[in-house]
C-alpha positions as CSV (number, residue, x, y, z in Angstrom):
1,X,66.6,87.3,45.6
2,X,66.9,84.0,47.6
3,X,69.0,84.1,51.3
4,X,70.2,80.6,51.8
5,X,70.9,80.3,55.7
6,X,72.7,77.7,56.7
7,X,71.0,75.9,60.4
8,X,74.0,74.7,61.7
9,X,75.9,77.9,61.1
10,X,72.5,79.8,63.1
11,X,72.7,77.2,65.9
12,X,76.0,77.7,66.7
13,X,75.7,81.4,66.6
14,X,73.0,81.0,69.0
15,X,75.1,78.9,71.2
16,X,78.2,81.6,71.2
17,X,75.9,84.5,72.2
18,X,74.5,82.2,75.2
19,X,77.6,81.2,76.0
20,X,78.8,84.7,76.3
21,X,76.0,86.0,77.8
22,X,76.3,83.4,80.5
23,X,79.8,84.1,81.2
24,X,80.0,86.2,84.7
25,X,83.2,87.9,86.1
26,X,83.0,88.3,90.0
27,X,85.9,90.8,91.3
28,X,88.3,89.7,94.2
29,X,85.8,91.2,96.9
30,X,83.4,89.6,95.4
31,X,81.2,85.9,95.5
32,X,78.6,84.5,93.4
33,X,76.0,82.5,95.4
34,X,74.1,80.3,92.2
35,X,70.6,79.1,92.8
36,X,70.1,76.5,90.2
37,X,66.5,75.5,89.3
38,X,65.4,77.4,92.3
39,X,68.2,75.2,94.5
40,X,71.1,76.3,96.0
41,X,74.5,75.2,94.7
42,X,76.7,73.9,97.2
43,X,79.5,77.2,97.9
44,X,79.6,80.2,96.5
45,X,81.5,81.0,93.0
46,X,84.3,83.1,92.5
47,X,86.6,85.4,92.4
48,X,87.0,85.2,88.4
49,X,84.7,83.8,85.4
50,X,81.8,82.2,86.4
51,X,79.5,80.3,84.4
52,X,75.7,81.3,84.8
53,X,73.3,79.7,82.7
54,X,70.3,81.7,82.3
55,X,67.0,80.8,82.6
56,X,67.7,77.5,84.8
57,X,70.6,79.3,86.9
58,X,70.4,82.9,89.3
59,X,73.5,84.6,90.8
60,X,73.4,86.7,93.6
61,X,77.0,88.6,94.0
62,X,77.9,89.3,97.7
63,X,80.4,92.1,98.6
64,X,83.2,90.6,101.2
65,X,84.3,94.1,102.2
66,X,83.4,96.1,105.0
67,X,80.4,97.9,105.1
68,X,80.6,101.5,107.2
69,X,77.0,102.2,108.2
70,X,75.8,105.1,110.0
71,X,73.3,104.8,112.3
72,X,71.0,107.6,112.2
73,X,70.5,109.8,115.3
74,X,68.4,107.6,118.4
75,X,66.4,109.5,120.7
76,X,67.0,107.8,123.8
77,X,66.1,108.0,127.4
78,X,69.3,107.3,130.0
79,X,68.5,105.4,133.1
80,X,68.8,109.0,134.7
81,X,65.6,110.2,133.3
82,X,67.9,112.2,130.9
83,X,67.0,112.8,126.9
84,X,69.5,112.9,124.9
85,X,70.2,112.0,121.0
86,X,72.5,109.6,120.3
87,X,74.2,108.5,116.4
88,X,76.7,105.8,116.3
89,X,78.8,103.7,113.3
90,X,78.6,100.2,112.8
91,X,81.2,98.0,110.9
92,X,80.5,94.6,109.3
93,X,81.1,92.6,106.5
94,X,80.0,89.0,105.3
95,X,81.8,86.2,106.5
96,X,79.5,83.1,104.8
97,X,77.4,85.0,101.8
98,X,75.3,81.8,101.6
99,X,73.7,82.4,104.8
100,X,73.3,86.5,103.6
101,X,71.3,85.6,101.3
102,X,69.5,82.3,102.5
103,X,68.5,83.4,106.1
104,X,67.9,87.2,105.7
105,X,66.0,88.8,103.0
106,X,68.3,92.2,102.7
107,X,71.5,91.2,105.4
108,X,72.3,95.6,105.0
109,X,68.7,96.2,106.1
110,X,68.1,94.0,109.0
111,X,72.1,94.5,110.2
112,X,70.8,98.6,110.3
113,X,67.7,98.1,112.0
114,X,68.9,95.7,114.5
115,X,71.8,98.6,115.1
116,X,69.0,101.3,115.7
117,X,67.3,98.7,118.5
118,X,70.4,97.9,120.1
119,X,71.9,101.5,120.5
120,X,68.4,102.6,122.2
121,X,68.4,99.4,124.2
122,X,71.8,99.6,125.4
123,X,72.8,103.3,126.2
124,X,68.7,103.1,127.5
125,X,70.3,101.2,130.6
126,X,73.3,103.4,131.3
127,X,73.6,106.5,133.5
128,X,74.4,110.1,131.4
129,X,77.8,110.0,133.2
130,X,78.7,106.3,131.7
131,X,77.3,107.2,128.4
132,X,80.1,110.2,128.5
133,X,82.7,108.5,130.6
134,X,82.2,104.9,130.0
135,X,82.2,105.0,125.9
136,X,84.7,102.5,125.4
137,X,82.9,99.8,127.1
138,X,79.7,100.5,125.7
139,X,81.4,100.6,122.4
140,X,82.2,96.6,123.8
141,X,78.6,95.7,125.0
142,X,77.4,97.0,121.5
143,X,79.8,94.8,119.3
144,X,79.2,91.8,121.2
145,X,75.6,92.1,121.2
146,X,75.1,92.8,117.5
147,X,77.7,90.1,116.6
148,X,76.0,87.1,118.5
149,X,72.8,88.6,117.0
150,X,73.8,88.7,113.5
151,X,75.9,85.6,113.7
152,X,73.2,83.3,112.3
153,X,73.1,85.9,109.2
154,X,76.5,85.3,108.4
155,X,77.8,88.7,109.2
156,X,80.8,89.1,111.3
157,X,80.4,92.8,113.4
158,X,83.8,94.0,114.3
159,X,83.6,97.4,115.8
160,X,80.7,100.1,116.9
161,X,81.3,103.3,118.3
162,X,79.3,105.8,119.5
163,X,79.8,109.0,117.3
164,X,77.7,111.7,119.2
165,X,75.8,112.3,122.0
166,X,73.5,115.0,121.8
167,X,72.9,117.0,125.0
168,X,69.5,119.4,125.6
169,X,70.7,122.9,126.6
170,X,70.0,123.4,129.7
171,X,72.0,120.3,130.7
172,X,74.8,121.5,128.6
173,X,75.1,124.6,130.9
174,X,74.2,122.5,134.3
175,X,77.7,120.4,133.3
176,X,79.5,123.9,132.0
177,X,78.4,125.1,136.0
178,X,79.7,122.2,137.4
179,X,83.2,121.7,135.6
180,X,83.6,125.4,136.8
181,X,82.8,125.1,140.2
182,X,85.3,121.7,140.3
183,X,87.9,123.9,139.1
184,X,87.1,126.6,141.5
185,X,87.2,124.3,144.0
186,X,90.6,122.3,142.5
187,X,92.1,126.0,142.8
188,X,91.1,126.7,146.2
189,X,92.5,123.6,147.8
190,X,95.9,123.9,145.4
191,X,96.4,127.7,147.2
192,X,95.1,125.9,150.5
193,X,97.8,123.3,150.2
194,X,99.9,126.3,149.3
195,X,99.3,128.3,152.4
196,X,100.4,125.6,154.7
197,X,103.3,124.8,153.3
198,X,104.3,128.6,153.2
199,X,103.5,128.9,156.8
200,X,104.9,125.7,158.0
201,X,108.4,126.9,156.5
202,X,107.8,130.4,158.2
203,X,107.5,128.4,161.1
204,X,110.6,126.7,160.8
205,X,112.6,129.5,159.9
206,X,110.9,131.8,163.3
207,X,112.4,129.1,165.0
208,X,115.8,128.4,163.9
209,X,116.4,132.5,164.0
210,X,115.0,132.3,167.4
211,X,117.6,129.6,168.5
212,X,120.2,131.9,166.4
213,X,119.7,135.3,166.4
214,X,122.6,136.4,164.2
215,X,120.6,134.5,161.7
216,X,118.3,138.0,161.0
217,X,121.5,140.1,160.7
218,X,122.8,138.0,157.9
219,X,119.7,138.0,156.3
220,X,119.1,142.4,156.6
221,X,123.1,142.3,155.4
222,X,122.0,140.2,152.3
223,X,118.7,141.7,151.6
224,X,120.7,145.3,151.6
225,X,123.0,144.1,148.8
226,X,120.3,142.5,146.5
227,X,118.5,146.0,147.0
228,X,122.2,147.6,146.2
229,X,122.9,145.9,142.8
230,X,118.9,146.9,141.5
231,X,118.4,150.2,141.9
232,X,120.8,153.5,142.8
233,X,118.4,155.6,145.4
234,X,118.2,156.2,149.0
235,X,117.0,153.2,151.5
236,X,116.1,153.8,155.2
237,X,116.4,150.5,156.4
238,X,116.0,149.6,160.0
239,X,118.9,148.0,161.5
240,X,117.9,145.1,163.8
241,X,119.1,145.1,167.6
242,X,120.9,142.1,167.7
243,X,123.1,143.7,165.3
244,X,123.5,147.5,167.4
245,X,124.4,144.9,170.0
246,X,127.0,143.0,168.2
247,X,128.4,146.5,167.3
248,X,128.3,147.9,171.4
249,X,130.1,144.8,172.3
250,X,132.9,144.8,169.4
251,X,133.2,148.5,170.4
252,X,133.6,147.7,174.2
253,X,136.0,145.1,173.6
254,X,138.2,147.5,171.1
């Protein structure tokens, strides 16, 4: 049995398939950056269809969002002479994907690695006290650093911060003996401070019951009817002399 195919109809089958094979569709996040015949097109392609025609054309698709990368723990040496281990998160994104892909070989790799450097070459410089004091502002010198370093890359670095700082033991308890004896010490000046005042108004009031002396009596008269209202039992309370005197001279005059 004889097949009679028809050229043109096979041609333009052909042409269909490699038109819809060349048809790309980059999401909103996303760019196209076309090298055609080994050149790169002027600006990147996208969001939407793209055209890509295969073998003389190569697309690279670029994500615009921003990347969260986790730096992997650093052992680093503080300017202290204290070890410690230190991880931290890095957050970037790609601000011109034709310089990603023109002036870096893999812009996620080199951004890590140059985070890794930085955070041992940074917090290398601080004292252990900044490094757990002063994080916001190496948080600062970090960002600024890697941003004017990846710059040329095309990636814009908006924010690091240090995640965790990894203390050995024995300066764990060295800082646990020293927060203690600060608040032993905070404590000790607070009942200090506490004392004086206690005995200044002592002072104060031995003075105004020494210019007055009827001042005590009120005060045994007042303390016997707070004791009265608590409790129903038997008191021996000493009567002052001022009063016995007071009571002579109402007697004498009577």
């Amino acid at each position: 049995m004889d097949l009679n195919f028809n050229p043109t109809l096979i041609i333009a089958l052909v042409v269909i398939f490699y038109l819809i094979s060349s048809i790309q569709i980059l999401a909103e996040y996303e760019r196209g950056v076309i090298f055609r015949l080994g050149k790169l097109l002027a600006n990147p392609k996208g969001p939407g269809i793209v055209l890509v025609f295969r073998p003389i054309d190569r697309i690279v698709r670029i994500s615009l969002r921003t990347v969260v990368h986790d730096v992997p723990p650093q052992d680093i040496i503080t300017r202290d002479n204290v070890s410690v281990k230190v991880n931290a998160v890095v957050y970037y994104r790609v601000i011109d994907p034709r310089r990603a892909v023109v002036e870096v070989e893999n812009y996620m790799y080199a951004t890590s690695q140059l985070a890794q450097t930085t955070l041992r070459s940074v917090l290398g410089q601080a004292e252990m006290d900044d490094l757990l004091a002063e994080r916001d502002r190496l948080n600062q010198q970090l960002q600024t650093i890697l941003d004017h370093q990846t710059d040329p890359w095309g990636i814009k670095v908006s924010a690091v911060e240090v995640k965790h700082v990894d203390l050995p033991q024995d300066m764990q308890r060295a800082m646990a003996r020293q927060a203690e004896a600060e608040r032993e010490k905070r404590a000790k000046i607070i009942h200090a401070e506490g004392e004086l005042i206690a005995s200044e108004k002592l002072a104060q009031a031995a003075a105004i019951i020494d210019r007055e002396p009827a001042a005590i009596t009120l005060r045994y008269l007042q303390t016997l009817t707070e004791i009265a209202s608590e409790q129903n039992s038997t008191i021996i309370f000493p009567l002052p002399m001022e009063l016995m005197r007071m009571v002579r001279e109402t007697d004498r005059r009577t």
